[in-house]
C-alpha positions, 0 to 999 in steps of 0.5 A, a space after each residue: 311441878 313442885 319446884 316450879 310452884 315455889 319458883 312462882 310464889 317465892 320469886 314474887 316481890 310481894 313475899 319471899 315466904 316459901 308456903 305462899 301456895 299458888 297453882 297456876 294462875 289460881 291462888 290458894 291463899 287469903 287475905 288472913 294467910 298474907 298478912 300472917 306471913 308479913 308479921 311472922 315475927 312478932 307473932 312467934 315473938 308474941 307466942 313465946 310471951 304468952 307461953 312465958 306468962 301462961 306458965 308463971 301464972 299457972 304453973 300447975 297447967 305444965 303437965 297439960 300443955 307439956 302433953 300438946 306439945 308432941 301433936 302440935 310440934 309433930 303437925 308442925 314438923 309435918 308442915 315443915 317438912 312438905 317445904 323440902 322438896 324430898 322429891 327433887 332431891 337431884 337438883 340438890 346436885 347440880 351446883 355443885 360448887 354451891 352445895 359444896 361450899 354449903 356443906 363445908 359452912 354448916 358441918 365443917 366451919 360451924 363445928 368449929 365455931 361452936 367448939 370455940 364458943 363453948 370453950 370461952 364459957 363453962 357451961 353445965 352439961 344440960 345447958 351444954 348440951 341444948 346449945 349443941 343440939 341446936 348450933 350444930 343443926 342447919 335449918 331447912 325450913 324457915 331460913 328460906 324465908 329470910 334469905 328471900 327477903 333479904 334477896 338471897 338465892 332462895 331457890 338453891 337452898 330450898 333444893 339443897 335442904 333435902 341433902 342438909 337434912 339427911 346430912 345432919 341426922 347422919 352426922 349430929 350424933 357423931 358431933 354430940 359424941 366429939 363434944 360430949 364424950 362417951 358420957 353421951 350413952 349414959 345421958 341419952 336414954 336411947 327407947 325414949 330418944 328413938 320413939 321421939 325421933 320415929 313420931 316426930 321426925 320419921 313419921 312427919 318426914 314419910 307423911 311430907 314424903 308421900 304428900 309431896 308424891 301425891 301432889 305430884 299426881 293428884 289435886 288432893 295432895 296440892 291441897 293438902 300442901 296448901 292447908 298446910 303450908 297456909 297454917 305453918 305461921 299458927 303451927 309454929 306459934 302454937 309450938 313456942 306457946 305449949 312449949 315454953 308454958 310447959 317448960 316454964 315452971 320446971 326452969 322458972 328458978 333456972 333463969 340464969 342458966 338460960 340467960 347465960 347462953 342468949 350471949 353464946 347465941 347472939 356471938 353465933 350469929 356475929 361470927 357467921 355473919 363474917 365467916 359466910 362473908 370471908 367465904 362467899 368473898 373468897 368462892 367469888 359468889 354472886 349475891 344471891 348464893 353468897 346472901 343465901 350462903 351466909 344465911 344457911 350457915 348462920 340459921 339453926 334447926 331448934 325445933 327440928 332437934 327440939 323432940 330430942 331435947 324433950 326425950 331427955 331424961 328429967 335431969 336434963 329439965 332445962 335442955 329444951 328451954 336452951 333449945 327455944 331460947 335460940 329460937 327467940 335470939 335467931 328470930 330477933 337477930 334475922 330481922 337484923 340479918 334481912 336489913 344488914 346481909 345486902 349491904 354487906 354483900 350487895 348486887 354487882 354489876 356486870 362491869 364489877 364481876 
């Protein structure tokens, strides 16, 4: 049922945002949730300029909004997590070449990409590690959006992220070890890293989980999904807000640092881009798995990993502005990704298959 609901709202031509809720025939949207949805971007865009300005105006407000930031991420991530269809998890299975050729992209070609990328450019270790944090992380979430928009399988990659994102919590610390070292332990405080991770990430998951089983059964459990899915625009907006006014301060003389890996970013993004096409080229993929597939390999889980950047001990002040700066260039960079991926891998026709 849950899948079925994303099939209605996500095949539509109108929208291709995955928290366009509807059950049946009855819609549960508005006129204010639409038009949110449309202009998604330059609202995030507009979040992190407030945050930025709000921070250099009031440098002293960092400590107030830094305290917002756990219950404004973890009500996000909430919402977040209610996209990924947890209970459906089977039809993460049953293309298998796909899925197959997904987990390749993201935890076999994109460390290597991120491994080249790190060596051309000598980076301190803070900002090291926030871009590891971030490149090495697939999204879940809202790259289902994107790749509908630019005509991509949207619905294979929705019943993949369940797999993806169990699949990364398993294999991001292994990945941080290879690139970091054993320093690793001596960065990572383990008791504040582990209680980010149970308040923002265990407990949103369990909570998504549980949703997802209600509205399985109960009309509450779909209202509750659409509440929250019609409030992830704000959510997400809110979260670039109180995350770059409280960080702001701490890395206002540290700019460089954070400009110096916006390039890292953007050749991310390039790469991608034309290693998703040689393979989608190479499996023969239709369009809508190839757009979806160069999409998944190109498009980062920063706020997801964003709770273990903040865990980080003070010396690792600037971590999570590494981390939300990519989130600024990805944003910019999808609105180039949604006009250029259907040319690069436009619909066949038959007689051409």
């Amino acid at each position: 049922m849950w899948a079925d609901r994303h099939r209605n709202r996500c095949g539509r031509g109108r929208s291709a945002a995955p928290w366009h809720f509807e059950r049946g025939h009855a819609e549960l949207s508005s006129p204010l949730t639409d038009w949110l949805e449309r202009h998604q971007i330059p609202i995030y865009l507009a979040g992190l300029a407030a945050g930025a300005a709000v921070g250099a105006v009031w440098p002293a407000g960092g400590h107030a909004w830094e305290a917002a930031i756990y219950p404004v991420l973890g009500a996000l991530l909430y919402a977040t997590f209610l996209q990924v269809p947890f209970t459906k998890l089977t039809a993460a299975f049953r293309d298998v070449r796909f899925l197959s050729a997904v987990l390749a992209v993201n935890f076999i070609v994109v460390p290597l990409v991120v491994a080249a990328l790190v060596t051309v450019v000598s980076l301190p270790q803070a900002v090291l590690l926030g871009v590891l944090l971030t490149l090495l992380a697939p999204c879940i979430d809202y790259v289902i959006v994107f790749c509908g928009l630019a005509g991509g399988d949207n619905q294979r990659l929705l019943a993949a992220a369940p797999l993806l994102m169990l699949v990364q919590m398993l294999a991001l610390p292994l990945l941080l070890w290879l690139f970091v070292g054993p320093e690793l332990a001596d960065i990572v405080d383990v008791g504040p890293f582990l209680e980010a991770f149970l308040i923002l990430i265990v407990v949103p998951l369990l909570l998504a989980w549980a949703t997802e089983t209600l509205a399985d059964r109960h009309r509450s459990g779909e209202v509750i999904t659409s509440a929250m899915t019609a409030a992830m625009v704000p959510l997400m907006t809110a979260t670039l807000f109180v995350v770059v006014a409280s960080q702001f301060p701490k890395i206002s003389h540290q700019l460089d640092q954070v400009l110096q890996v916006v390039p890292i970013y953007a050749a991310f993004l390039v790469i991608m881009a034309a290693v998703g096409l040689g393979v989608v080229r190479v499996l023969g993929f239709d369009s809508g798995r190839g757009r979806a597939l160069i999409f998944t390999g190109a498009t980062r889980n920063s706020l997801v990993v964003l709770p273990l950047a903040l865990a980080l001990p003070a010396a690792y002040a600037i971590t999570p502005a590494i981390v939300v700066s990519q989130t600024l260039v990805e944003l910019l960079g999808m609105i180039i990704y949604v006009r250029a991926i259907p040319r690069l891998v436009p619909v066949r026709t038959p007689a051409a298959q």
